[in-house]
C-alpha positions, 0 to 999 in steps of 0.5 A, spaced: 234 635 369 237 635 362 244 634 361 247 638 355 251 632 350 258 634 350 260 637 344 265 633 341 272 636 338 273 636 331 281 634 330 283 633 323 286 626 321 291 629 316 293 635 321 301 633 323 301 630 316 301 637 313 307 639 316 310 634 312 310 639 306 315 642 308 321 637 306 317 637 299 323 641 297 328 636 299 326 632 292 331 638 289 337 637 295 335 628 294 338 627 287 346 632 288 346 627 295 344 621 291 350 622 286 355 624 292 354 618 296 353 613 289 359 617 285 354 617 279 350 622 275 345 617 274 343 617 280 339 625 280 335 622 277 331 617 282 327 624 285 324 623 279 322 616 280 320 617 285 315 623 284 311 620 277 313 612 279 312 611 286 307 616 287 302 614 283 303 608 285 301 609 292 296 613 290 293 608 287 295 603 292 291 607 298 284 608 298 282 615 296 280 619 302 272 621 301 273 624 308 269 632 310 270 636 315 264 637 318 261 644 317 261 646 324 268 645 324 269 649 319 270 656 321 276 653 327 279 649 322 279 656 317 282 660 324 287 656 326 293 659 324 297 652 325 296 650 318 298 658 314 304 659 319 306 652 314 305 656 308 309 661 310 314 658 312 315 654 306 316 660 301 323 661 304 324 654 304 322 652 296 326 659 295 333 655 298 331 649 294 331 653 288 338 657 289 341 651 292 339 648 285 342 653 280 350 653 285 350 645 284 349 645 278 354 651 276 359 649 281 358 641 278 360 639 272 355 635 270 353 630 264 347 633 260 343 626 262 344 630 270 342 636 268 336 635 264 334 630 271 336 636 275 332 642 271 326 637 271 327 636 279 328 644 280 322 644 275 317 640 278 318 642 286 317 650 282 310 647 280 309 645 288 310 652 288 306 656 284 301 651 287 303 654 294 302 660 291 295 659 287 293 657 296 296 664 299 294 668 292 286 667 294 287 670 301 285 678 303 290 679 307 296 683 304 301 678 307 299 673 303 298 675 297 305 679 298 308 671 300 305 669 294 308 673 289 314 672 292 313 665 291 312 667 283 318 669 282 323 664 281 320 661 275 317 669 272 310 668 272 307 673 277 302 675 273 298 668 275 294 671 281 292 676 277 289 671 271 287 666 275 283 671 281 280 674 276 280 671 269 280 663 270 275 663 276 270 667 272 271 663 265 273 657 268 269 652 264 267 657 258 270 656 251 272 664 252 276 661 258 284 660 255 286 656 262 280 651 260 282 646 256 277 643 251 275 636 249 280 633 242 285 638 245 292 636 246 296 639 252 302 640 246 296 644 242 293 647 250 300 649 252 300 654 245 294 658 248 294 658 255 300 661 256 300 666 252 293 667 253 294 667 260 300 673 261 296 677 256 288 677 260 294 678 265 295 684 263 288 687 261 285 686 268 292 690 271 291 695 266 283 695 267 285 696 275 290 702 275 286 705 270 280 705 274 285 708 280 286 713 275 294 711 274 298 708 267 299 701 267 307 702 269 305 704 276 309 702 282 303 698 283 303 693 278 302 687 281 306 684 274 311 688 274 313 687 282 313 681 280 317 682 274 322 686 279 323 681 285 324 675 279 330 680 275 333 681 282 334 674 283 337 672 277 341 677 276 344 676 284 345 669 281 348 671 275 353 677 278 355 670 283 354 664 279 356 667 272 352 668 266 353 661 264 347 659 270 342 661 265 342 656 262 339 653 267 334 657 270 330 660 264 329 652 262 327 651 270 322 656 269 319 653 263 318 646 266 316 650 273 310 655 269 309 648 264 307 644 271 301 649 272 300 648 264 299 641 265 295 642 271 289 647 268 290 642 262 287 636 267 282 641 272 276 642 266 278 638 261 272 638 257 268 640 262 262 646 261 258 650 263 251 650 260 249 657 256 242 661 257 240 663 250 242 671 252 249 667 251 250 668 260 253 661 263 251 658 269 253 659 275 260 654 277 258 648 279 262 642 282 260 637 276 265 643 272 272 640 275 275 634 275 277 631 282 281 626 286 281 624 292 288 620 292 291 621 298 299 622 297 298 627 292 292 630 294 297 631 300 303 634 297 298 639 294 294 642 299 288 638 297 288 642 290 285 635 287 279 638 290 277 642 285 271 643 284 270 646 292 275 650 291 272 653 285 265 654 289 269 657 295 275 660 292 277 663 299 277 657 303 283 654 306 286 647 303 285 644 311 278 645 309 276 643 302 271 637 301 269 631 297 263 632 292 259 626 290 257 629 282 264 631 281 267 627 275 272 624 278 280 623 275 283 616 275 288 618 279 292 624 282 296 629 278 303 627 278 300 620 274 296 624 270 301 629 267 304 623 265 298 621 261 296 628 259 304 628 255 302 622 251 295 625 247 292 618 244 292 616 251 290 621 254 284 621 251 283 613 250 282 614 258 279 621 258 274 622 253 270 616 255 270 619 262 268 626 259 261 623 255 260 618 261 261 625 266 256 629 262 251 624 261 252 625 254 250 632 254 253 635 247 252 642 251 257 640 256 262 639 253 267 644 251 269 642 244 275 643 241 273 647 234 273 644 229 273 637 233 266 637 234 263 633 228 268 627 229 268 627 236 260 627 236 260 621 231 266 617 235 263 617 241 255 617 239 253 623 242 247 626 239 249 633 235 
C-alpha cells in the first residue's frame, strides 16, 4: 500500500523577529534617556549613530538573505493574522513616539545641537511610519487603510496613498513618473519634483475619483482632506497643551519625516526604465525595474520594502511574503546606508551609475535620463546613443 509523504509545515525563519519592530519607536525614547543618565545633550544624538553607522555596518557584515517562502506557503503566510495584528499595534505606538518627542523637546531646554538630533531621530522613526503605512495603504480592507491614514498624519502627508496606489504604481519607472528618480539626477534636484509633483497628482486622482461619485473635491470623502483633518488636530491639540513654541519643532519633524520617503523613491528606480513600444505604451512592471537588497537588518526594520521589485509585481502581497529576484539589480547595500550615499551627489553616482549601465546591459533605452544629461552621461560611460 502507498503511503502518502508528510506534508511538511512551512515556518518562516524571521517570524518572532518581526515582532521586534515594535521597539523601532524606542530610537525616539533612546536618545532623552541617554541625555538623562549622561547629563549631556551630546548624547540624543547616539540613535542617530546607531541608525546610519551601526546599521549599515551589520548590513554589511551579515550575509544578505536571498531566502523565499515556498509558493505553497504563501496563501497561510498571507492569512495569518499574526503578522497584521503587528501593524496595528504599531500605529499606536509610533503615535506615542511622536507626542512624547514634541513634550521632551518642549518641556527641556535643550542646546540646538540636541534639538537638531532629536528632530532628525523623531524624523527618521516618522519615515519607519510612512513605510508602515506604505504596508497597510495596498490592503482592501477599510481598517487598514483607515490605519494607514492615521499613520500619515504626524508629519501631514496623507495624501501618499493616494499618489502612490494610483499614480507611482502605474508610472513607476516612466520619465512621466515624478517619484522615479532619473539617472544624472541629485536627490537635491529629486526632491524639488517629487514632493510637489507628488501632492499634486494626489489631488488630480482624489479630484477624478469624487467626480466620477458625482461629488465636489471638498467632499467628507476626500481621503487628503481627512488626512489633513486628523493632521490639524493633532497639532493643534499639542499647540493648546505644549504652546505654539512647539511648532518649531513638529513642521521640521515632518519635513525630514516626508524627506525619508523622498529619499527612499529616490534609491527604488533610480535610473531604471520601462521599454516604450513605438505607439508610446510602456511594458509591463518587471522585476528588473527596482533596486533591491537583500540585507537582513534593514530589510527587517522595513518590512522587507527592500524587496522592491516583488512588491511592485504583487502590490498587495504582505511584507512576510515577498521574495528575492535573481534579474533585480541590486543596491550595495540597505536603505539606511544608502540615503546617506544618495546626500552626497559625486558619490552617489560614482557608485550607482556604473551599477546602472551594468544593470541595463548598456541599453540606452533602459535608462531613464536626466533631460538634458543624456549626451554627456552616453559619452562618460560609453553607451551607444
Amino acid at each position: 500500500m502507498n503511503v502518502p509523504a508528510p506534508t511538511l509545515t512551512y515556518r518562516d525563519p524571521w517570524r518572532w523577529m518581526w515582532m521586534l519592530s515594535l521597539f523601532v519607536p524606542a530610537f525616539v525614547a533612546m536618545g532623552p534617556w541617554l541625555m538623562q543618565w549622561a547629563g549631556d545633550a551630546k548624547a540624543l544624538w547616539w540613535p542617530l549613530i546607531f541608525l546610519y553607522v551601526v546599521v549599515p555596518l551589520a548590513d554589511a557584515l551579515i550575509p544578505p538573505s536571498r531566502h523565499n517562502p515556498p509558493e505553497s506557503a504563501v496563501a497561510s503566510l498571507e492569512n495569518d493574522v499574526y503578522y497584521k495584528h503587528i501593524t496595528f499595534a504599531l500605529v499606536p505606538v509610533l503615535w506615542a513616539a511622536f507626542i512624547f518627542a514634541a513634550w521632551f523637546v518642549a518641556r527641556h531646554g535643550l542646546p540646538w545641537h540636541g534639538w537638531l538630533a532629536m528632530v532628525l531621530a523623531t524624523g527618521a522613526v516618522g519615515g519607519f511610519v510612512i513605510n508602515l503605512a506604505h504596508e497597510m495603504g495596498h490592503k482592501h480592507n477599510r481598517l487598514e487603510r483607515t490605519l494607514a491614514l492615521w499613520a500619515l498624519a504626524p508629519s501631514g502627508y496623507g495624501h501618499f496613498c493616494v499618489e502612490h496606489n494610483r499614480g507611482h504604481h502605474h508610472d513607476v519607472a516612466t520619465p512621466q513618473d515624478t517619484a522615479s528618480s532619473r539617472m544624472g539626477e541629485s536627490i537635491w534636484a529629486f526632491v524639488w519634483r517629487e514632493m510637489p509633483g507628488g501632492a499634486r497628482r494626489a489631488w488630480q486622482y482624489e479630484t477624478q475619483r469624487l467626480k466620477r461619485l458625482g461629488c465636489s473635491p471638498f467632499h467628507a470623502h476626500n481621503q487628503i482632506l481627512q488626512g489633513l483633518a486628523i493632521t490639524a488636530a493633532l497639532w493643534s491639540a499639542l499647540v493648546l497643551w505644549l504652546g505654539p513654541e512647539v511648532l518649531g519643532f513638529i513642521l521640521p519633524v515632518a519635513l525630514w519625516t516626508n524627506f525619508q520617503l523622498t529619499s527612499a523613491n529616490y534609491v527604488e528606480h533610480y535610473g531604471l526604465k520601462r521599454l516604450q513600444s513605438p505607439e508610446g505604451d510602456f511594458e509591463r512592471c518587471q522585476p528588473r525595474h527596482s533596486w533591491n537588497s537583500n540585507h537582513v537588518v534593514s530589510n527587517w526594520m522595513l518590512f522587507h520594502l527592500q524587496r522592491h521589485a516583488d512588491h511592485h509585481a504583487h502590490a498587495t502581497r504582505r511584507y512576510q511574503a515577498l521574495r528575492h529576484f535573481e534579474d533585480a539589480p541590486q543596491l550595495p547595500s540597505g536603505y539606511a546606508g544608502m540615503f546617506l550615499v544618495a546626500y552626497v551627489p559625486p558619490l552617489w553616482f560614482a557608485i550607482m551609475n556604473p551599477r546602472l549601465v551594468a544593470a541595463v546591459n548598456g541599453d540606452v533605452n533602459r535608462i531613464n535620463f536626466q533631460p538634458g544629461q543624456r549626451q554627456a552621461l552616453c559619452q562618460q560611460y560609453r553607451l551607444a546613443t
